[in-house]
DSSP file (Angstrom, degrees, kcal/mol; ACC not computed):
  #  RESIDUE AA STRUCTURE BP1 BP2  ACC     N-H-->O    O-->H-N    N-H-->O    O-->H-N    TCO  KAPPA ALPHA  PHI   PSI    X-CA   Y-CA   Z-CA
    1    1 A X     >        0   0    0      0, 0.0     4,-1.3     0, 0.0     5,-0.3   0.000 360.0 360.0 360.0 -14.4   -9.9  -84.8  -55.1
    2    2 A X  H  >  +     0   0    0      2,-0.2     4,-0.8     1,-0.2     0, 0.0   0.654 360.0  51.9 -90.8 -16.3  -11.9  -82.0  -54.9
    3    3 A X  H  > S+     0   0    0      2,-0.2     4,-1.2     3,-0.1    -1,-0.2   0.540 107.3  55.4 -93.8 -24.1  -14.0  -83.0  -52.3
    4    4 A X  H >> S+     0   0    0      2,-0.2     3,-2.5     3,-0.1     4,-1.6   0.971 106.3  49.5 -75.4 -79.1  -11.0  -83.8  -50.2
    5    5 A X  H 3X S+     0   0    0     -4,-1.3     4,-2.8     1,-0.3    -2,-0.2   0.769 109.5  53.6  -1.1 -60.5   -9.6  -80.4  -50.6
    6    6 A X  H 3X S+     0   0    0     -4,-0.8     4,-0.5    -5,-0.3    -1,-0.3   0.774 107.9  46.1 -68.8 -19.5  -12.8  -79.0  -49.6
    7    7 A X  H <X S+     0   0    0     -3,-2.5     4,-3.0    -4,-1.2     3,-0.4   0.831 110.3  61.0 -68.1 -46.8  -13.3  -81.0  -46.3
    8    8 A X  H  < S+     0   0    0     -4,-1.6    -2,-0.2     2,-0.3    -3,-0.2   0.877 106.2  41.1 -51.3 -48.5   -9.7  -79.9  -45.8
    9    9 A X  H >X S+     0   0    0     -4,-2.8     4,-1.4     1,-0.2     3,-0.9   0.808 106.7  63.2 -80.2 -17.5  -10.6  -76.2  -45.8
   10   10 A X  H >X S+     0   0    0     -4,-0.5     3,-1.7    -3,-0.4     2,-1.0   0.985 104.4  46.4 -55.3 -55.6  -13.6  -76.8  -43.8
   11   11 A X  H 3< S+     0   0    0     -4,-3.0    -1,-0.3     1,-0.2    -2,-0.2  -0.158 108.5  57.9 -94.0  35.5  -11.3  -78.1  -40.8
   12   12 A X  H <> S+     0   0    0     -2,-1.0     4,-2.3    -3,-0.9    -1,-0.2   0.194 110.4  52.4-101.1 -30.1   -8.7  -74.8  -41.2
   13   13 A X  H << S+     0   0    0     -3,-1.7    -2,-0.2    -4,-1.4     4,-0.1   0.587 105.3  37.8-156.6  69.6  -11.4  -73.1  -40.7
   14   14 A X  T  X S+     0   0    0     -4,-0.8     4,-3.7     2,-0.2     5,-0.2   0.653 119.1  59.3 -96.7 -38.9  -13.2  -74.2  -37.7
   15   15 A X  H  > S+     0   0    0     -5,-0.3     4,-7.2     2,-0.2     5,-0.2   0.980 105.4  56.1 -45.3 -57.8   -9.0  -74.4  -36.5
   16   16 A X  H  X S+     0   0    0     -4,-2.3     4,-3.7     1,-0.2     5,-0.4   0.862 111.8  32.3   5.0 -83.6   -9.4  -70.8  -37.5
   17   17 A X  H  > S+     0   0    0      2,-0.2     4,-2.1     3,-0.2    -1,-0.2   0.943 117.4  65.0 -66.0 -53.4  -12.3  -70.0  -35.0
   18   18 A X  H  < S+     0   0    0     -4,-3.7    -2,-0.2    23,-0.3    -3,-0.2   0.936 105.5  34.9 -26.8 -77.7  -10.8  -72.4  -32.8
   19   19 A X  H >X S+     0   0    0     -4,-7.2     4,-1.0    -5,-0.2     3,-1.0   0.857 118.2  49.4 -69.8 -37.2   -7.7  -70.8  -32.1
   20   20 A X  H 3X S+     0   0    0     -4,-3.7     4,-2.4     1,-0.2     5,-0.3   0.910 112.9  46.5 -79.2 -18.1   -9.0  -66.8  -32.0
   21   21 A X  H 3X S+     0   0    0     -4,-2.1     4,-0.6    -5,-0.4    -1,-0.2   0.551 113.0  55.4 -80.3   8.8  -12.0  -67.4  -29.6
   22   22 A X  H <> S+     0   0    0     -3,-1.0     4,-1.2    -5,-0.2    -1,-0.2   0.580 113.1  41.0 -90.5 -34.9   -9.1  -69.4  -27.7
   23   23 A X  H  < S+     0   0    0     -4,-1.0    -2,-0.2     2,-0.2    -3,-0.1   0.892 116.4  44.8 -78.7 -36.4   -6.9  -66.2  -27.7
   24   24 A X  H >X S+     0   0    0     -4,-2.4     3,-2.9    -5,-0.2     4,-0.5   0.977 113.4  50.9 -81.5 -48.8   -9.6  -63.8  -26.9
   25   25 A X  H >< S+     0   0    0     -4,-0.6     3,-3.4    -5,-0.3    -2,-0.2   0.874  99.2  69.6 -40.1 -35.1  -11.1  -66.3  -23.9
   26   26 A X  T 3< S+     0   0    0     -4,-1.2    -1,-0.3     1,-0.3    -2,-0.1   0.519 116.0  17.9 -69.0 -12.2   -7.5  -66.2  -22.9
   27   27 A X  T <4 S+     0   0    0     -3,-2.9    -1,-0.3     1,-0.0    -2,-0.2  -0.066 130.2  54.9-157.7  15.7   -8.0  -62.2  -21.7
   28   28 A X    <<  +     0   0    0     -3,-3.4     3,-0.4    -4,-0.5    -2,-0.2  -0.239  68.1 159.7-163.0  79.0  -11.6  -62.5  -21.7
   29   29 A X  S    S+     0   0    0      1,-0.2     2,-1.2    -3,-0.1     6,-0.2   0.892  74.4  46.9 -93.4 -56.6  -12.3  -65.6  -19.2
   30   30 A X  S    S+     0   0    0      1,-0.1     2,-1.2     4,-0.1    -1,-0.2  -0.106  74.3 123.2-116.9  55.9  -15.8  -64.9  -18.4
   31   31 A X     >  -     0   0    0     -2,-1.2     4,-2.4    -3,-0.4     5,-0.2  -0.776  42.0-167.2-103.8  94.4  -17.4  -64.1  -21.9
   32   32 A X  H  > S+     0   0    0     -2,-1.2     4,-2.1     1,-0.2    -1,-0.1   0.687  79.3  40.4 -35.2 -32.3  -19.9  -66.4  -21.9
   33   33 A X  H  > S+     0   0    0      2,-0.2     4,-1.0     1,-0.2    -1,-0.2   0.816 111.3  64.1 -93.8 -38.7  -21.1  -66.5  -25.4
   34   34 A X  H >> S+     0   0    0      2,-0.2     3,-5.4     1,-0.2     4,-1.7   0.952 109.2  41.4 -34.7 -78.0  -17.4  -66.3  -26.4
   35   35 A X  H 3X S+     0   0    0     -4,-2.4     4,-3.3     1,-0.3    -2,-0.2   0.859 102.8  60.3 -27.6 -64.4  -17.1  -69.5  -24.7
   36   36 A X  H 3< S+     0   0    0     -4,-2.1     4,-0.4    -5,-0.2    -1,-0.3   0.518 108.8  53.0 -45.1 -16.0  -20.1  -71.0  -25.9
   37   37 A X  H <X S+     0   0    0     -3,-5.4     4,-1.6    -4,-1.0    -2,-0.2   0.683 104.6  50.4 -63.8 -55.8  -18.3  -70.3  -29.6
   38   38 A X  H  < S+     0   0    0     -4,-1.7    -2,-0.2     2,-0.3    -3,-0.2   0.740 105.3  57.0 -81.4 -33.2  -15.4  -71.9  -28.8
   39   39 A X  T  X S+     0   0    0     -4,-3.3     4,-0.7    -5,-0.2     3,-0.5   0.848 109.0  51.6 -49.4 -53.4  -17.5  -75.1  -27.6
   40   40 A X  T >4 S+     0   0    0     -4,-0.4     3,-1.2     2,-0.2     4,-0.5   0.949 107.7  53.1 -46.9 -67.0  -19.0  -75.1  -31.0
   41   41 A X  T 3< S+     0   0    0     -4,-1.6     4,-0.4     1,-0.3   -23,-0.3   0.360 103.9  48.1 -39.0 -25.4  -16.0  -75.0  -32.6
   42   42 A X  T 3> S+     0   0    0     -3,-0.5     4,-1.2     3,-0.1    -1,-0.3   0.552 109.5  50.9-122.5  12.2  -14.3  -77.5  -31.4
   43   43 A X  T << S+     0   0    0     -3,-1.2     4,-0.3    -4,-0.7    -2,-0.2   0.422 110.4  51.8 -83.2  -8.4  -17.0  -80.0  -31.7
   44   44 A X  T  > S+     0   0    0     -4,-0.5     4,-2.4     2,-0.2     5,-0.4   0.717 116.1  46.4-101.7 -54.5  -17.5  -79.0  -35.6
   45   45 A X  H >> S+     0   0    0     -4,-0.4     4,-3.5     1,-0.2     3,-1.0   0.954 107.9  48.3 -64.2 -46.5  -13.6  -79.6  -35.8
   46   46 A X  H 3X S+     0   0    0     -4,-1.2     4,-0.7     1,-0.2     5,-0.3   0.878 117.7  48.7 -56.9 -29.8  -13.3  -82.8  -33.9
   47   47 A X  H 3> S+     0   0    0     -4,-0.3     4,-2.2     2,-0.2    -1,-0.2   0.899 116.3  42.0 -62.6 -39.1  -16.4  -84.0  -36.5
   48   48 A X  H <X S+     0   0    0     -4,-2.4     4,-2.7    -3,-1.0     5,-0.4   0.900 111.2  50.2 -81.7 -56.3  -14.8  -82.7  -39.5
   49   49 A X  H  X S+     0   0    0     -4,-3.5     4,-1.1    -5,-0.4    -1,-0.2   0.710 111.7  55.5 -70.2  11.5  -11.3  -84.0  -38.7
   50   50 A X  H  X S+     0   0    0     -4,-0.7     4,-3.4    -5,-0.4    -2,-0.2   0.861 111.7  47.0 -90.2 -57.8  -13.1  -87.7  -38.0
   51   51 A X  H  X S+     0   0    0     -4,-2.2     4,-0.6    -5,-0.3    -2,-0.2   0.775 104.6  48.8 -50.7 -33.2  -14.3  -87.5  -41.0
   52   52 A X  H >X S+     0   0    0     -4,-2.7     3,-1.3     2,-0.2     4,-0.7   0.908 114.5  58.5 -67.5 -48.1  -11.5  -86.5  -43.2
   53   53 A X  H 3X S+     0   0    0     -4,-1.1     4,-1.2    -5,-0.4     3,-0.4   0.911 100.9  50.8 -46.3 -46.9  -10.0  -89.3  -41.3
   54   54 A X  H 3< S+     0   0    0     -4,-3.4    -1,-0.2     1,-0.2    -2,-0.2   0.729 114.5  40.8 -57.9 -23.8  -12.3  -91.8  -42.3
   55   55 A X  H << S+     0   0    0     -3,-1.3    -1,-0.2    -4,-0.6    -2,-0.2   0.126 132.9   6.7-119.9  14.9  -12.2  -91.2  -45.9
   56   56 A X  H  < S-     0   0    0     -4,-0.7    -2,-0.2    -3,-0.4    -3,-0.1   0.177  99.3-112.7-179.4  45.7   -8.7  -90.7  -46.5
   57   57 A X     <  +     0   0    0     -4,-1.2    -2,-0.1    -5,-0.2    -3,-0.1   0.215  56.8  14.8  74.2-174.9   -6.9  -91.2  -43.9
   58   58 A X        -     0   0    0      1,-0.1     3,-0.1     7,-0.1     9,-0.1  -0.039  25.0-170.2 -54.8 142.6   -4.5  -89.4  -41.0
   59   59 A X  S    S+     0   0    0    -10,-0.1     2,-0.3     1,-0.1    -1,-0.1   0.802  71.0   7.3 -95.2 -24.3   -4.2  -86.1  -40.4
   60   60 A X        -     0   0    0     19,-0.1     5,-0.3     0, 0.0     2,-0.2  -0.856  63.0-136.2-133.1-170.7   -1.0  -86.2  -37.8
   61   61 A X        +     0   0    0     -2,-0.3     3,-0.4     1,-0.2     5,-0.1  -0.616  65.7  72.4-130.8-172.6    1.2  -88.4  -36.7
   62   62 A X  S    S-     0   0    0      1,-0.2    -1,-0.2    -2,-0.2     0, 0.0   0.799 123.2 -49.6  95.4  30.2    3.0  -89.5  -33.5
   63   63 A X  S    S+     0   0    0      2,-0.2    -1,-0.2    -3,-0.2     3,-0.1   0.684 114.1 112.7  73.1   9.2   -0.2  -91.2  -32.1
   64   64 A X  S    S+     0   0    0     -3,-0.4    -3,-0.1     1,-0.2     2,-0.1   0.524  74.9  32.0-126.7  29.6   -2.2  -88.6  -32.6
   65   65 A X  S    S-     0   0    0     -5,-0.3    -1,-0.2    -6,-0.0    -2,-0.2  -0.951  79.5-130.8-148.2 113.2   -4.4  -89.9  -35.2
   66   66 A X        -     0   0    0     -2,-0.1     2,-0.3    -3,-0.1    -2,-0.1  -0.101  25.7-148.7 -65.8-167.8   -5.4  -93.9  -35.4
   67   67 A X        -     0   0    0    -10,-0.1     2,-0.5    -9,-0.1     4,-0.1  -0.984   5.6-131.3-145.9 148.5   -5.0  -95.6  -39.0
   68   68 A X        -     0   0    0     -2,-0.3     2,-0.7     2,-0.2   -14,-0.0  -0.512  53.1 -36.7-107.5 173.2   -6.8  -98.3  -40.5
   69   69 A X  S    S+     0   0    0     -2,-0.5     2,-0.2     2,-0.1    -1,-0.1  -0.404 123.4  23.4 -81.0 131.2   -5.7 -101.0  -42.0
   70   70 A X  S    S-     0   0    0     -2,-0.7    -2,-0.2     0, 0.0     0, 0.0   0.559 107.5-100.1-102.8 160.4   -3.0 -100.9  -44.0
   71   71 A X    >   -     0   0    0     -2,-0.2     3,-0.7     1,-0.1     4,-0.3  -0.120  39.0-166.0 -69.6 133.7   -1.6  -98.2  -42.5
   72   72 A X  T 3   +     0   0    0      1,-0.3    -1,-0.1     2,-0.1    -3,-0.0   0.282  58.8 101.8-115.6  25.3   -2.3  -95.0  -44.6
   73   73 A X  T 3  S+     0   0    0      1,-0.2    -1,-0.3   -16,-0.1    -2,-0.1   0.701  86.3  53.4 -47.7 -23.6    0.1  -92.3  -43.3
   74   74 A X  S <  S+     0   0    0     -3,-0.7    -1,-0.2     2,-0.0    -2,-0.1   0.968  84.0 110.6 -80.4 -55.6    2.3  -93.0  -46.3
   75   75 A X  S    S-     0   0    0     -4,-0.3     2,-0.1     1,-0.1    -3,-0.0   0.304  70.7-109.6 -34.7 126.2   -0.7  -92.5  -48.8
   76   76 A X  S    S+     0   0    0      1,-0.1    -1,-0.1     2,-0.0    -2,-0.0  -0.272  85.6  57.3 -83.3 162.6   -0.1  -89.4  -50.7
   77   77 A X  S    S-     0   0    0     -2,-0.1    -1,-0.1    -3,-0.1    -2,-0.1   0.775  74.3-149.5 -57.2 140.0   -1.1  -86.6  -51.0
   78   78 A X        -     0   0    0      1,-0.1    -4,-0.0    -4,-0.1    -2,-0.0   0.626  26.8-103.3 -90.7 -97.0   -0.8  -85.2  -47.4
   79   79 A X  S    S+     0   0    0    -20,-0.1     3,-0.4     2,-0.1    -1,-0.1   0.873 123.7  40.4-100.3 -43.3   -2.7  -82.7  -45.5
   80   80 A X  S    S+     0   0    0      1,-0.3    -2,-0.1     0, 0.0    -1,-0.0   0.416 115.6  57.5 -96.5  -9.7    0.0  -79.7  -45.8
   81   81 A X  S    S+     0   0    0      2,-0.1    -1,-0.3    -4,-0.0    -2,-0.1   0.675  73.0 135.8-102.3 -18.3    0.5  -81.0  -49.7
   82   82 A X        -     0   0    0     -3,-0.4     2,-0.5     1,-0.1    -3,-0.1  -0.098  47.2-150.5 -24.8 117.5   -3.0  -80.4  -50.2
   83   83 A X              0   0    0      1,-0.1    -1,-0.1     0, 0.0   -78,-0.1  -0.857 360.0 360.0 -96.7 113.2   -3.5  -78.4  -54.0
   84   84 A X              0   0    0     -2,-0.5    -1,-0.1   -79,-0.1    -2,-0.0   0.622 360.0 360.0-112.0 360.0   -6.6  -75.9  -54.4
């Protein structure tokens, strides 16, 4: 469990990073490097949430995470239930 928990905080915070180099591009359109940040960032999260997925399943719901078989969205704990 502990290794789940620890992927889990990796991908809060690259979300982290995500979302303020999102905020500042957002009033600071031609910062390159900014940009170049944000690019990173959201190629380290999409890697990290594929992974978490792969070994234990979705991280949302509504189609916006596949499932494998059998379908593990019920599987406990989930991401938000997460204990550290």
């Amino acid at each position: 469990m502990h290794e789940r928990a620890a992927l889990l905080h990796q991908i809060q915070q690259a979300e982290f990073a995500a979302l303020e180099l999102q905020l500042y591009l957002d009033t600071h359109m031609y910062d390159q490097k900014a940009l170049m940040e944000f690019n990173h960032y959201s190629k380290v999260l999409s890697t990290l949430k594929q992974e978490f997925e792969m070994k234990y399943g979705p991280l949302l719901s509504f189609g916006f995470s596949p499932s494998q078989y059998p379908w593990r969205w019920l599987e406990s704990p989930w991401p938000w239930e997460e204990q550290y």
